[in-house]
C-alpha positions as CSV (number, residue, x, y, z in Angstrom):
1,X,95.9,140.5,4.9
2,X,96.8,136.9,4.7
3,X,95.4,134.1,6.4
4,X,97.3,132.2,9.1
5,X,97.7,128.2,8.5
6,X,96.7,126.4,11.7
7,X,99.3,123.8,12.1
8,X,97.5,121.5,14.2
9,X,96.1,117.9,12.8
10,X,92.5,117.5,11.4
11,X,90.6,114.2,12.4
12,X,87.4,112.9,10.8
13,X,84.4,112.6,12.7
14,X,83.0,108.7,10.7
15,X,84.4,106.3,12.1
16,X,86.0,103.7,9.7
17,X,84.0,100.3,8.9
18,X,87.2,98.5,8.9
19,X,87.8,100.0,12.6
20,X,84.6,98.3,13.5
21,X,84.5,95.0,12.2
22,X,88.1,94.6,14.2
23,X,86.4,95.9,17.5
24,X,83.4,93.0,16.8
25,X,86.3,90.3,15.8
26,X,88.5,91.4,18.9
27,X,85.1,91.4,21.0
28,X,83.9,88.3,19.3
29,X,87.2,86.5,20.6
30,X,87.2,87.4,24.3
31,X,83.6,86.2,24.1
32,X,84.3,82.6,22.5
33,X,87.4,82.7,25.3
34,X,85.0,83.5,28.3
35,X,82.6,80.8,27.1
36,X,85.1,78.2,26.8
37,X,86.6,79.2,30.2
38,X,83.5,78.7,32.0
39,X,82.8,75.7,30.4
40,X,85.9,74.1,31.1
41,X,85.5,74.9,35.0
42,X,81.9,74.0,35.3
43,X,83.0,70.3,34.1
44,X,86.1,70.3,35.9
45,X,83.7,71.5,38.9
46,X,81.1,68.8,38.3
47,X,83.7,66.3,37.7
48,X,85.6,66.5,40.4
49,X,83.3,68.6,43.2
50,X,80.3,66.4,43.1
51,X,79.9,63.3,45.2
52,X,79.8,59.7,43.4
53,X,75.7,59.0,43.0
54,X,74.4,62.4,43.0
55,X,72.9,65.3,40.5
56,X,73.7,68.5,41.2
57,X,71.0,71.2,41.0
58,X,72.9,73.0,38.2
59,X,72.9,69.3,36.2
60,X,69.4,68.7,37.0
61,X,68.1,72.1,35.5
62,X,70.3,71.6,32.2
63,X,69.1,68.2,31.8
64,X,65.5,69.5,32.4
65,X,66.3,72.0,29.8
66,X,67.9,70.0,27.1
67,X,65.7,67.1,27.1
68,X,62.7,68.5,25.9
69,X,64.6,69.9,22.8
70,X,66.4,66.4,22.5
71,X,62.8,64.8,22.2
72,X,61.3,67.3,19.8
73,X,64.3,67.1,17.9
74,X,64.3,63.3,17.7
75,X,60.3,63.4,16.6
76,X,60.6,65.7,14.2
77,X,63.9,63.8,12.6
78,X,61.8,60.6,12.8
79,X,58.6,62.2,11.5
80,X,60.8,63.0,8.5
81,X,62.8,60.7,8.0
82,X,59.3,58.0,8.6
83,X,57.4,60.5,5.8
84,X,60.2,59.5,3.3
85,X,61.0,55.7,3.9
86,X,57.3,55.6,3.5
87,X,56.6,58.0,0.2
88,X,59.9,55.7,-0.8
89,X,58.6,52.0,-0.1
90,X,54.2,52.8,-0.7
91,X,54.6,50.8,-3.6
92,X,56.4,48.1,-2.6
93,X,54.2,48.1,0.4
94,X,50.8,47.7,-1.9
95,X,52.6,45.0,-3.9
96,X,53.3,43.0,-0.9
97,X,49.7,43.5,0.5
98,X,48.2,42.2,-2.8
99,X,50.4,38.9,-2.5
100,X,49.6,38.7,1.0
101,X,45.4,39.2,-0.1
102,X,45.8,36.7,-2.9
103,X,47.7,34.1,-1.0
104,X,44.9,34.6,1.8
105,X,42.3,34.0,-0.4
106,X,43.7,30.8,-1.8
107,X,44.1,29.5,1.2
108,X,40.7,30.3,2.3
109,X,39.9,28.3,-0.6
110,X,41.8,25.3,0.1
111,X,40.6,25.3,3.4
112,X,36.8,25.3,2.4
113,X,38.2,22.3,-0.2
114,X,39.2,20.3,3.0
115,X,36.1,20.5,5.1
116,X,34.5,20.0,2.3
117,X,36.3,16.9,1.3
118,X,36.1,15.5,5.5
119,X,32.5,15.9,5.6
120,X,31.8,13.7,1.7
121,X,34.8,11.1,3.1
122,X,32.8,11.1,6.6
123,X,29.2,10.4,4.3
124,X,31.1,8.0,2.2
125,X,32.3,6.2,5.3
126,X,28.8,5.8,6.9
127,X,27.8,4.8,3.3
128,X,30.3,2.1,3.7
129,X,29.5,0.7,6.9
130,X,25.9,0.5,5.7
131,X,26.8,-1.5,2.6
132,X,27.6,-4.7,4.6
133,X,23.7,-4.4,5.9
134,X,22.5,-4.0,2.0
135,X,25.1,-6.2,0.8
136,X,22.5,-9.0,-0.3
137,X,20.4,-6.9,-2.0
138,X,23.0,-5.9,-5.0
139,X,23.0,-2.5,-4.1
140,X,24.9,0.6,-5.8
141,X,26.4,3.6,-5.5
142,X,24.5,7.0,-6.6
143,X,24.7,10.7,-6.4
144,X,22.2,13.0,-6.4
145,X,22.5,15.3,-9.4
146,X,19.4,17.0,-9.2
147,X,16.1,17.8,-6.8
148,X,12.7,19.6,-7.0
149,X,13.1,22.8,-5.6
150,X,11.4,23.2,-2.1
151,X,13.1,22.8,1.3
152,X,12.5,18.9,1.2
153,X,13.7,16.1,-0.9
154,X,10.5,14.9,-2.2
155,X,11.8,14.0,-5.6
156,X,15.1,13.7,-7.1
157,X,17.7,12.5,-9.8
158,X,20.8,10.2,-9.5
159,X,23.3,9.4,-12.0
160,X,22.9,6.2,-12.6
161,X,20.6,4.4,-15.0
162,X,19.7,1.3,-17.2
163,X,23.3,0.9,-18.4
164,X,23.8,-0.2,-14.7
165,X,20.9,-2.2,-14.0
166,X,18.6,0.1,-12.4
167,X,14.5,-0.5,-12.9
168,X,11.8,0.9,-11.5
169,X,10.6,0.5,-8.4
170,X,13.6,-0.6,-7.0
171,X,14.4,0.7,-3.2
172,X,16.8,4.0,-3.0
173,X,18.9,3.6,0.8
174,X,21.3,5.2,2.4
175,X,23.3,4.9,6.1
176,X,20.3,5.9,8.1
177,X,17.4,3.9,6.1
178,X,15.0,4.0,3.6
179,X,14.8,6.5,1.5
180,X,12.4,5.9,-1.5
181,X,12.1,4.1,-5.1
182,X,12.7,4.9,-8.3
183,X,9.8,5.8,-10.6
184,X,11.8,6.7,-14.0
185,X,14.8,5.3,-15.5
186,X,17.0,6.6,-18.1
187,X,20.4,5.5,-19.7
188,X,22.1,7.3,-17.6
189,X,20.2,8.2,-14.8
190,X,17.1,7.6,-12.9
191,X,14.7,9.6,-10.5
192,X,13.4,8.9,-7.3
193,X,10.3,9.2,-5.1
194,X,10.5,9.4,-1.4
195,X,8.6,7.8,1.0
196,X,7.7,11.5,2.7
197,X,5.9,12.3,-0.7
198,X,2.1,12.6,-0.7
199,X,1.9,10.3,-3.4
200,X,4.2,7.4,-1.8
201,X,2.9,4.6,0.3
202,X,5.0,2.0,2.4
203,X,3.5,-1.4,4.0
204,X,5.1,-1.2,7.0
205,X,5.8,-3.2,10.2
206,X,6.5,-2.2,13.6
207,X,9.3,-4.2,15.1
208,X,8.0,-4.9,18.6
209,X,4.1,-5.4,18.3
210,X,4.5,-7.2,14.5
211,X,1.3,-5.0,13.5
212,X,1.1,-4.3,9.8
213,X,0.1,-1.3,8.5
214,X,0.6,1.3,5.4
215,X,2.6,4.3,5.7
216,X,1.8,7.2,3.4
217,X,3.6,10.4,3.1
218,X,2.3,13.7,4.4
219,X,4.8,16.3,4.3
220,X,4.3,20.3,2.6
221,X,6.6,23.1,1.9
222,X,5.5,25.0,5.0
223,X,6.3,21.4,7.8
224,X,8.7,22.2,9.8
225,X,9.3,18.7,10.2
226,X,8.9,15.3,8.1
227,X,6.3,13.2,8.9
228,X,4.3,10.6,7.9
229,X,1.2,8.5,8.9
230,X,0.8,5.0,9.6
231,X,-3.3,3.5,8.9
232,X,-4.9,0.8,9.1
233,X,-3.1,-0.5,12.6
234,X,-5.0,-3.8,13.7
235,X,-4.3,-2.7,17.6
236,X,-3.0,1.0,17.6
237,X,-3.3,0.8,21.7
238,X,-0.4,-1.5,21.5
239,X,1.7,0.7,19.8
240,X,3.6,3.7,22.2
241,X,6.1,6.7,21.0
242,X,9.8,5.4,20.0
243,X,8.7,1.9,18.3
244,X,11.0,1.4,15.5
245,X,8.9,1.0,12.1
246,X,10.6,-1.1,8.9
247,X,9.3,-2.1,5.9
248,X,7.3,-5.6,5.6
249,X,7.7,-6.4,2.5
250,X,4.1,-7.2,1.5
251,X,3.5,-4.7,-1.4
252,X,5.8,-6.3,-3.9
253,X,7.8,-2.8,-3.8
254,X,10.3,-2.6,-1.1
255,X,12.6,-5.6,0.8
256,X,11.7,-7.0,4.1
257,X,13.1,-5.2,7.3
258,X,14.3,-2.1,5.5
259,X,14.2,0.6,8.5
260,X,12.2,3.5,8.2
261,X,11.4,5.6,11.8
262,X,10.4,6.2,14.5
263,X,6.9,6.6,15.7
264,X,6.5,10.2,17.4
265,X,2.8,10.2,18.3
266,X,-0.3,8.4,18.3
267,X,-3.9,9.6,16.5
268,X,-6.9,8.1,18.4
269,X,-9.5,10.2,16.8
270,X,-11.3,8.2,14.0
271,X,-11.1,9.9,11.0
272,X,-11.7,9.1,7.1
273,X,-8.9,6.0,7.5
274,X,-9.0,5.2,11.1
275,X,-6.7,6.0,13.8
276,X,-2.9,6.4,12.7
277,X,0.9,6.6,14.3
278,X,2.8,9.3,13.4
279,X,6.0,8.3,12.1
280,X,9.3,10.8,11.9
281,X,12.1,9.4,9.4
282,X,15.4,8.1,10.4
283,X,16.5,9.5,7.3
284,X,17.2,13.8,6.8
285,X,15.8,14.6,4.0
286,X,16.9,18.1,3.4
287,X,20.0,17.0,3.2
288,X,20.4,13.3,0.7
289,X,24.1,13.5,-0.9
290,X,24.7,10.2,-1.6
291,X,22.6,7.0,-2.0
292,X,22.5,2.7,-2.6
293,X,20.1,2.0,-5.0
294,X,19.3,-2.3,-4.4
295,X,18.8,-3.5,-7.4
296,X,17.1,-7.0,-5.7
297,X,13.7,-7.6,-7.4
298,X,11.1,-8.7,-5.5
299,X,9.6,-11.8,-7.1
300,X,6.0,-12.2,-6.9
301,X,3.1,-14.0,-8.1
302,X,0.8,-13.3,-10.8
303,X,-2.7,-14.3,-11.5
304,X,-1.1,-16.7,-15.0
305,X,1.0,-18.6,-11.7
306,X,-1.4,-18.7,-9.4
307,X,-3.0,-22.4,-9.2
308,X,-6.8,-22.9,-10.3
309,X,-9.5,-23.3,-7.3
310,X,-12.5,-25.3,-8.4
311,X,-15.8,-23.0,-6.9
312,X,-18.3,-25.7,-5.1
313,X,-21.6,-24.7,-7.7
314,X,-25.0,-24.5,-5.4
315,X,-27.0,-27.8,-7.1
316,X,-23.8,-29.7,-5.9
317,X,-23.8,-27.9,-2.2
318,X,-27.7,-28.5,-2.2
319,X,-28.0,-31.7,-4.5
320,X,-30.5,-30.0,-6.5
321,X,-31.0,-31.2,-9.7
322,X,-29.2,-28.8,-12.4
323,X,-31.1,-27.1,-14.9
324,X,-30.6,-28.9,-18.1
325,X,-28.6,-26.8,-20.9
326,X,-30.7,-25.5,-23.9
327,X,-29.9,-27.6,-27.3
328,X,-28.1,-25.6,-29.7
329,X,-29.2,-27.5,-32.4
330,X,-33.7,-26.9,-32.0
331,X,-33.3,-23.6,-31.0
332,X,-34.1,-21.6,-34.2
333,X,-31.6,-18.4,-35.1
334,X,-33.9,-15.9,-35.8
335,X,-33.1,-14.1,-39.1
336,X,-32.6,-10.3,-39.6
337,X,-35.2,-7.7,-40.4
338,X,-35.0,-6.1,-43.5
339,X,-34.8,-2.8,-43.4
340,X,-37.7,-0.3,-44.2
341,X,-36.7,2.8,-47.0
342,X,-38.5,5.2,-44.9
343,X,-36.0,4.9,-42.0
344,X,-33.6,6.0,-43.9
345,X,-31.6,9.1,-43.0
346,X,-33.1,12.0,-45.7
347,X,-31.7,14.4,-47.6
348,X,-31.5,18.3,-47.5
349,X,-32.9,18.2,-50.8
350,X,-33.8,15.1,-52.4
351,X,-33.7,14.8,-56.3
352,X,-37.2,13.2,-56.4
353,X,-39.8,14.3,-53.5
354,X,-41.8,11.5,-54.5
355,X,-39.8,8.7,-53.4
356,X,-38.4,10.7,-50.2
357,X,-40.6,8.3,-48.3
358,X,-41.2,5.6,-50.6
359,X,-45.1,4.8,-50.7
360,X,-45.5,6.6,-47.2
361,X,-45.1,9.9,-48.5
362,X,-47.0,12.7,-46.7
363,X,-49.8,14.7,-48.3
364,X,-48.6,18.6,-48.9
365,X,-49.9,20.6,-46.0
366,X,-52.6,23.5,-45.7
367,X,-50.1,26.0,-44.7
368,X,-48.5,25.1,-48.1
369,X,-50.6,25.6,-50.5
370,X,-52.0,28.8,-48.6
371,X,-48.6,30.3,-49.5
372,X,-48.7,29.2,-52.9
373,X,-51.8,31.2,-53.7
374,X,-50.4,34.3,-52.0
């Protein structure tokens, strides 16, 4: 028996993909519209609802919302957008910073130059006021060039010499005194002892009291301070701490009046050479730059100058009678004596033992002939 055809439609039970991605479009759209909508009445509601001034709640959480995404948005764009101008200009950067070092550094330099230059013109210009005071002793201009080493100037070199009329012992100056002599000249140069040096020693005078005295140097490595000591003071009692010492001229070395110190202190105890004044330096010596060397020499008299004194005999103080001179002439000049051949110097081994001695030879001994018969 046949089979009966059904005549009613047959539907599938999948549903169609293109069916679906309509529905989501279709949906998608009423979506976007509601969005819009609501938008557009919340700013017309905000525009024209709210009062002039105010922040409505519903602004006020949105703000509070949004800004914290605004400001993390805005560091991280500048955190970026700082990472790359930076990678970018690095190099530029550490070019510019090396300029910026070596420009710094020059002008570090020039500005070390400067002081440098103020304080020589400030020593030149106490130089030069002090030149008027030395003017009549023909002094000039030196610079140290070289010292002993040692915290003190106890010796040192200047660059000047015979070729400009320097000698020794001439006196070495400078704005604040006396500073030494020199003791060695070259051509070109010429070394100097000061006065604070053990082996230096200055007649001296001191301005109020007029006593005369000689100053020798007594300063070490290990002083603190430079000092020196004054003997032989006729009236030390007389003499009291801040009397002005200068030089007085009387030992042919150094010009009258030539200031030296101050005295600091006064020695009463007695020792090998007396009492003594201490006597500090009006001149810093740990720090001598620039110098006067006066080339003035002191003129003195020698013993070929000096006048002859007649000496008063003693017959002529007494009236004695003088003892009358012995005649040249009768006094007989005794003649040599010859010399004797056995005081001559011998020999080791003379070539004949007889005449050794001459006619004062010695007979052979005991002991010799005893050790010829052995």
């Amino acid at each position: 028996m046949a089979k009966k055809k059904t005549s009613g439609k047959r539907y599938s039970t999948k549903r169609n993909p293109e069916v679906r991605k309509s529905r989501f479009r279709k949906l998608r759209r009423i979506l976007f519209t509601i969005l819009v909508v609501l938008v557009v009445a919340a700013t017309i509601f905000f525009l024209v609802l709210r009062s002039g001034g105010q922040i409505s709640i519903f602004e006020n959480a949105v703000g509070s919302l949004v800004t914290p995404v605004q400001n993390a948005f805005h560091s991280v764009t500048s955190g970026v957008k700082g990472f790359f101008t930076d990678r970018k200009s690095l190099k530029e950067l550490q070019q510019e910073y090396d300029a910026l070092s070596f420009e710094n550094e020059q002008l570090r330099m020039e500005l070390q130059s400067a002081e440098e230059t103020v304080q020589e013109n400030e020593n030149l210009k106490s130089l030069l006021d002090a030149k008027d005071t030395y003017d009549s002793l023909d002094p000039i201009y030196a610079k140290v060039i070289a010292r002993d080493a040692g915290p003190w100037f106890e010796t040192f070199s200047v660059n000047r010499g015979s070729s400009s009329g320097v000698t020794q012992n001439m006196a070495v100056v400078n704005g604040d005194g006396l500073i030494g002599r020199v003791y060695e000249v070259g051509l070109n140069y010429a070394k100097v002892i000061c006065i604070i040096d053990s082996r230096s020693s200055v007649a001296c005078l001191m301005q109020r009291t007029r006593d005369n005295g000689i100053m020798r140097g007594q300063v070490t490595s290990d002083d603190d301070t430079a000092e020196c000591f004054v003997y032989y003071l006729p009236n030390i009692n007389s003499i009291s701490p801040g009397d002005i010492v200068v030089t007085s001229g009387t030992d042919s070395l150094y010009p009258k009046g030539l200031k030296i110190g101050t005295v600091t202190a006064l020695s009463l105890d007695a020792g090998s050479d007396g009492t003594y004044a201490v006597v500090t330096p009006s001149v810093d010596f740990q720090r001598i730059e620039d110098v006067f060397i006066l080339r003035t020499v002191i003129e003195t008299d020698t013993d070929e100058n000096l006048p002859d004194v007649r000496t008063l005999q003693t017959t002529e103080a007494y009236g004695a009678t003088p003892t009358p001179k012995p005649n040249a002439a009768a006094t007989p000049t005794p003649e040599p004596t010859q010399a004797i051949d056995y005081w001559s110097r011998p020999t080791a081994i003379p070539e004949n033992p007889s005449d050794a001695a001459g006619s004062y030879r010695i007979d052979s001994l005991f002991e010799d002939s005893w050790a010829a018969t052995e």
